[in-house]
N, C-alpha and C positions, 0 to 999 in steps of 0.2 A: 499451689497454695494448699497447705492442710487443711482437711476438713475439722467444723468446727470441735464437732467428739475429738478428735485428736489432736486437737488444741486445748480443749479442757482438761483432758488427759493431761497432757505435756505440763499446765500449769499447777494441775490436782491431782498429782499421783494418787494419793489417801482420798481423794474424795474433796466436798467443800462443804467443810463445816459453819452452818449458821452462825456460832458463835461467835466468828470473828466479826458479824457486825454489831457485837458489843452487848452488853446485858439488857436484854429488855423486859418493857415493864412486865408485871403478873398477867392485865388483862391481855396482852398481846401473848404470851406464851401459853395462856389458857385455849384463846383461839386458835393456834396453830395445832396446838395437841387434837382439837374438835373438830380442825377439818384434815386432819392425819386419819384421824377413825372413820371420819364420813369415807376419805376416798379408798381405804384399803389397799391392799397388794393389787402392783401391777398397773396402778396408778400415780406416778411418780411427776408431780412436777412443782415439787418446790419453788423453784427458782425458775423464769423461761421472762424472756424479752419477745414482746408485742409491740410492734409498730403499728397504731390504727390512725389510719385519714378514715372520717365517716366521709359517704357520699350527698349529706345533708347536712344540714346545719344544726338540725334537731337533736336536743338531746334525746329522744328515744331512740333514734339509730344505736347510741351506743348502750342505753341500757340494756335494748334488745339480744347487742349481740355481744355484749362483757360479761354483762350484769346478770341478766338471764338465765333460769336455771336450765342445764342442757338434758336432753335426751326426752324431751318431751314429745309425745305420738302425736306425726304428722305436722310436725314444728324442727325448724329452723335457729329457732331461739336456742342461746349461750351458746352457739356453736364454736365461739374465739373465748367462752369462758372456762380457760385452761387452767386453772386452778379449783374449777369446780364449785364456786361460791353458790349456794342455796337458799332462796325465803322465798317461803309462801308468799308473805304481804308482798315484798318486790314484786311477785311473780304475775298475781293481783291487779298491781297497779299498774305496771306493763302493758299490759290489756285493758285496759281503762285508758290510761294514755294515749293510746294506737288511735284510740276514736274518739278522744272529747276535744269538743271544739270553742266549749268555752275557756278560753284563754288565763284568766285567774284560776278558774279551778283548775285547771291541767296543769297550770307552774305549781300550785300547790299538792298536785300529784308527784310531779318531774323532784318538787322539794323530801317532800317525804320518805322517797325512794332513795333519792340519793344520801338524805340523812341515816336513813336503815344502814344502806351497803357499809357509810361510814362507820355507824357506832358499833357492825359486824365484824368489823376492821374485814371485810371482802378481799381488800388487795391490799399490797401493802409495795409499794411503788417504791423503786430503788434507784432506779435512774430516769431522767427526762431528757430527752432527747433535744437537741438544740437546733435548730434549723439556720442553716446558713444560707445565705445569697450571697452572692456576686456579681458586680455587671462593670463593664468598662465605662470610662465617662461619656462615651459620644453614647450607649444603651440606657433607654427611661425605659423603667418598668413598676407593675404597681405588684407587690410582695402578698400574699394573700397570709391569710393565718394557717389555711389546710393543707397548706402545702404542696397545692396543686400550680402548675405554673401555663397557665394559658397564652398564649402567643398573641391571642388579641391585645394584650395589656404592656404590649412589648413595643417603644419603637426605636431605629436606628436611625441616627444622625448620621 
């Protein structure tokens, strides 16, 4: 089987122009230019396919590790944030999140945050991913959302 470079190759001689997915709006090409200049030469990732299962259910697992701005000293954080997405405020509330335990205000943290990433346009999500199952009729099993498939939940007629 070819590897993937030379299957992009094979499909993109010239390369893969953004364009062809269509005109879009001003504030969306305003922010791609903004984070063109943030990451510079030699930082190249337009376009990249991330599969994330968090290991929690919490949404800070993944603001931590998407969302997050990377390269932080003695931090772990945005280290899956391959596009590079940066705010202070997010960065902020992160940390704030990690530790409040009052429950309204934390969803009102988890909200604000995630609204920021939004109206940053942070990512801009091209494809989603569909998960399939299958089981024979005499196999019960209970389907999870994260994709995880535990054998506990499994049984054979």
């Amino acid at each position: 089987m070819p590897s993937s470079r030379s299957r992009a190759t094979d499909s993109f001689p010239n390369g893969f122009d953004p364009a062809v997915l269509g005109e879009l709006p001003g504030h969306l090409q305003e922010t791609i230019q903004r984070r063109t200049e943030v990451l510079g030469p030699g930082y190249n990732t337009s376009f990249f396919m991330l599969g994330w299962t968090p290991d929690t259910y919490d949404a800070h697992n993944m603001l931590y590790n998407i969302i997050g701005s990377r390269g932080q000293p003695g931090s772990s954080q945005g280290l899956f944030n391959l596009g590079n997405y940066s705010n202070k405020r997010v960065d902020v509330l992160i940390k704030q999140i990690q530790v409040e335990t009052d429950k309204p205000k934390r969803q009102a943290m988890i909200s604000e945050a995630m609204n920021l990433h939004q109206d940053d346009v942070g990512h801009i999500p091209l494809h989603q991913q569909t998960v399939v199952w299958a089981a024979r009729k005499n196999v019960e099993l209970k389907q999870l959302a994260d994709n995880v498939f535990p054998l506990r939940y499994v049984k054979v007629q």
